[in-house]
C-alpha positions as CSV (number, residue, x, y, z in Angstrom):
1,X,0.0,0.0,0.0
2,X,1.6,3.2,-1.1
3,X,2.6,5.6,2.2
4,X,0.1,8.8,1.2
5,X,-3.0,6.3,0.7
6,X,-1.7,4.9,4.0
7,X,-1.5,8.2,5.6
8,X,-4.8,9.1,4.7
9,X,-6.4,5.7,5.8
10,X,-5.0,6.2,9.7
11,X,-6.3,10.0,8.9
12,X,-9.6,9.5,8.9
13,X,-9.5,6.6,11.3
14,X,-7.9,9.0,13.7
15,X,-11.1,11.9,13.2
16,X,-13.2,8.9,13.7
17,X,-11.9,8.2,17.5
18,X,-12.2,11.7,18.2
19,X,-15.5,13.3,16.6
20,X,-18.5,12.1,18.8
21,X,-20.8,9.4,16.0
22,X,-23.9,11.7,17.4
23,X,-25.3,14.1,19.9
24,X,-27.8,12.8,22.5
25,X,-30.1,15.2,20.9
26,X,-28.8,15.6,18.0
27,X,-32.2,16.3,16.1
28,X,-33.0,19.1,18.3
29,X,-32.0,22.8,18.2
30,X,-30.4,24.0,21.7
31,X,-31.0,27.3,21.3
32,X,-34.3,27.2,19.4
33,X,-35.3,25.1,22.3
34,X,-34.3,27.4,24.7
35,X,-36.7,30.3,23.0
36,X,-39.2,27.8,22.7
37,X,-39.9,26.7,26.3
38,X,-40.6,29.9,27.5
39,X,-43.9,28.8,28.6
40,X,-42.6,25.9,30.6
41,X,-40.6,27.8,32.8
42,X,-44.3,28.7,34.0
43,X,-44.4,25.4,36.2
44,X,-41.4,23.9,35.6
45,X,-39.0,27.3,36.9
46,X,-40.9,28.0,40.2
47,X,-38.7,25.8,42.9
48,X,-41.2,23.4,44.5
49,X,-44.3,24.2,42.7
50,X,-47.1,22.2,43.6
51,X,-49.7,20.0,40.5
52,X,-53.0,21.4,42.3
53,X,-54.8,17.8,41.8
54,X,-54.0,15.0,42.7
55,X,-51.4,17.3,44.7
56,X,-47.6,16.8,44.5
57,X,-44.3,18.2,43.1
58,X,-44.2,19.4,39.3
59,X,-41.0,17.8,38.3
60,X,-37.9,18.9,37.4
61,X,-36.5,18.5,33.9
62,X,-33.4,20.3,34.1
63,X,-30.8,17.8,32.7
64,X,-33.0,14.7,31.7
65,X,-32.5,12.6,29.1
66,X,-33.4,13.8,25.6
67,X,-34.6,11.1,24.0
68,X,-37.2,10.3,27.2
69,X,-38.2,14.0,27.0
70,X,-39.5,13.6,23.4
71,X,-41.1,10.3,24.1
72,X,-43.2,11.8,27.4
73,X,-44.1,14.9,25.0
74,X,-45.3,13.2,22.4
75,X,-47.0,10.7,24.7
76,X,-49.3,13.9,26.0
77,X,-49.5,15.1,22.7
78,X,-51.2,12.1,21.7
79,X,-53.0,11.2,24.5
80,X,-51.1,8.3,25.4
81,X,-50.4,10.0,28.6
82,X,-53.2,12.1,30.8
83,X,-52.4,15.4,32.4
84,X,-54.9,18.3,31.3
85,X,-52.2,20.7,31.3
86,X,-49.4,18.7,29.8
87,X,-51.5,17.8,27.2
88,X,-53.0,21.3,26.4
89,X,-49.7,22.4,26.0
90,X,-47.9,19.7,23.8
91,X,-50.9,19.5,21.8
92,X,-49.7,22.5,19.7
93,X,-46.3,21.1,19.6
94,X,-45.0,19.8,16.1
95,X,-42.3,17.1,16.2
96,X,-39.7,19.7,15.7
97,X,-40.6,21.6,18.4
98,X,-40.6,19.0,21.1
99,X,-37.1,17.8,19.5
100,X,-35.9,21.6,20.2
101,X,-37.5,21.9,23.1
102,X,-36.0,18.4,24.5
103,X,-32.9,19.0,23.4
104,X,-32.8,22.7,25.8
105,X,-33.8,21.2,28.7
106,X,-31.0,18.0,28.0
107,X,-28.1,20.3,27.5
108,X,-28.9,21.8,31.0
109,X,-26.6,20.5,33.8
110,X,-27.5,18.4,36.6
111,X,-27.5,19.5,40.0
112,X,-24.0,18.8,41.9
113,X,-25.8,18.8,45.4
114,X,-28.2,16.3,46.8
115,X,-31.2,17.7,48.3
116,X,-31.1,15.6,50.8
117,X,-29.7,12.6,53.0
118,X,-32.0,9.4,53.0
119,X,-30.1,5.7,53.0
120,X,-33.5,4.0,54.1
121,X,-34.1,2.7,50.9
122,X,-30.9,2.3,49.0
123,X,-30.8,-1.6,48.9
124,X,-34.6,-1.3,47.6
125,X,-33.1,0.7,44.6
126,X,-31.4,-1.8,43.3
127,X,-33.8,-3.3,41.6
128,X,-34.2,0.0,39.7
129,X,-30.6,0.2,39.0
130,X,-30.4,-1.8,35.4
131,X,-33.0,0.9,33.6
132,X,-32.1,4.2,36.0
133,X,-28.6,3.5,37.0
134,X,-26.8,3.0,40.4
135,X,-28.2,6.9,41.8
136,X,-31.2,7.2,39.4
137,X,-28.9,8.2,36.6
138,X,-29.9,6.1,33.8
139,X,-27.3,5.1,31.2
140,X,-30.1,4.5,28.5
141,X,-31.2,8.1,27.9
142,X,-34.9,6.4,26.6
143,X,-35.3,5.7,30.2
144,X,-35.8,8.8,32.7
145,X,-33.0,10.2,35.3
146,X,-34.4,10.0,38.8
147,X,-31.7,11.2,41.1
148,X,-32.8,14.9,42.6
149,X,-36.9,14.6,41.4
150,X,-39.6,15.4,43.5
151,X,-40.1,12.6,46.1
152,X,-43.8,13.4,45.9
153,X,-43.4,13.5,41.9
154,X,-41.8,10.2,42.2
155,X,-44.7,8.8,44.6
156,X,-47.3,9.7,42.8
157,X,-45.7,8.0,39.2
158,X,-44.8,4.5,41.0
159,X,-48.6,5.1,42.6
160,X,-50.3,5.1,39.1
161,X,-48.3,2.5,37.5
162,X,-48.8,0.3,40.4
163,X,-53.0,1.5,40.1
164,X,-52.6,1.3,36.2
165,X,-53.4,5.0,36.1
166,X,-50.0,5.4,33.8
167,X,-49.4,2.5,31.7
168,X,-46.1,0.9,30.7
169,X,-45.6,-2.8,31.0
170,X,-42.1,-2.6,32.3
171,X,-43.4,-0.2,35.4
172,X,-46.6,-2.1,36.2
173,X,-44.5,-4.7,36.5
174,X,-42.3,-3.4,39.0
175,X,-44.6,-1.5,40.3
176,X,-47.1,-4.2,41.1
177,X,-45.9,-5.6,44.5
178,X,-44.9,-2.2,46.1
179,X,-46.3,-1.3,49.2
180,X,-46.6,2.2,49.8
181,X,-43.8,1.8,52.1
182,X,-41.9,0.8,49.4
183,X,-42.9,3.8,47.5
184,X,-42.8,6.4,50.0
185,X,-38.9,4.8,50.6
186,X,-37.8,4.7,47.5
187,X,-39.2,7.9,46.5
188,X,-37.2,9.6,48.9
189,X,-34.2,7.8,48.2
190,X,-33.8,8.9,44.7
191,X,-35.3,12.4,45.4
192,X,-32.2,12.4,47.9
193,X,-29.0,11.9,45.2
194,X,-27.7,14.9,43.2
195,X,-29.2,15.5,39.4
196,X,-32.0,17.0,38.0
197,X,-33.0,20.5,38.8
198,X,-36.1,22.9,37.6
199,X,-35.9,25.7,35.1
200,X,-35.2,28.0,37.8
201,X,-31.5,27.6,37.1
202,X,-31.8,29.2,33.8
């Protein structure tokens, strides 16, 4: 093989290694998303807002995964999940928008202090641990970061999918057998590690 053709080969296979094969939101616009999610900041920037009914914790989205983001909007959007206001609001919301929109609220950074100290419910976690990671920090950005939300947020979630008010067959299946001990533990657990904050950090 002649040395230039050889030089270009190990080239390109060196820009390979180092230019990232995609963004975790690489569909969406940072910056158009940022404009665009003006009205979130509504519920989603006011620290420890309250859902009025059934009451608990809007959550935070600051830092969650992209790709879950644009599944849960288009999920309201569509109906597939129920919240009156959620769904008001993504129902104007065209795919490019909620990629945009998703892709702001990814590129924000987590928190880097827990909001709390709770070690009740650490081994129950574990379970958790192969879709949400070791500290609710999934490694599968189609599944939803946990560390820092809400505990009430969190209650209320593993309360419906254990009810079958919010349906995915992985969930209901954990879900199931949970007593609201369990819940109310493991709630407060991952609402305890560091990570996702609300808008109010903008």
């Amino acid at each position: 093989m002649r040395p230039i053709l050889l030089n270009k080969i190990v080239l390109i296979a060196l820009l390979m290694s180092i230019l990232p094969l995609g963004s975790t939101f690489a569909d969406g616009d940072v910056q158009a998303g940022n404009t665009k999610a003006y009205t979130c900041t509504g519920c989603h920037g006011i620290p420890g807002y309250n859902n009025v009914y059934p009451t608990y914790k809007v959550p935070k989205i600051g830092g969650q995964n992209y790709a879950y983001l644009v599944a849960a909007l288009k999920a309201y959007r569509n109906g597939e999940r129920d919240h009156a206001t959620m769904t008001n609001q993504a129902s104007s919301l065209n795919d490019g928008d909620i990629e945009d929109i998703s892709a702001y609220f990814a590129s924000l950074p987590l928190s880097s202090q827990p909001s709390g100290i709770v070690s009740a419910a650490e081994e129950k976690s574990k379970v958790c641990e192969a879709c949400h990671g070791v500290t609710g920090k999934s490694v599968d950005p189609t599944y939803p970061n946990l560390a820092g939300q809400h505990a009430s947020y969190l209650a209320q979630a593993l309360g419906d999918y254990r009810s079958g008010a919010r349906t995915n067959p992985i969930m209901a299946g954990m879900a199931t057998n949970l007593s609201n001990q369990d819940i109310a533990d493991l709630a407060a657990w991952f609402a305890s590690q560091q990570g996702l904050q609300d808008l109010s950090i903008k």
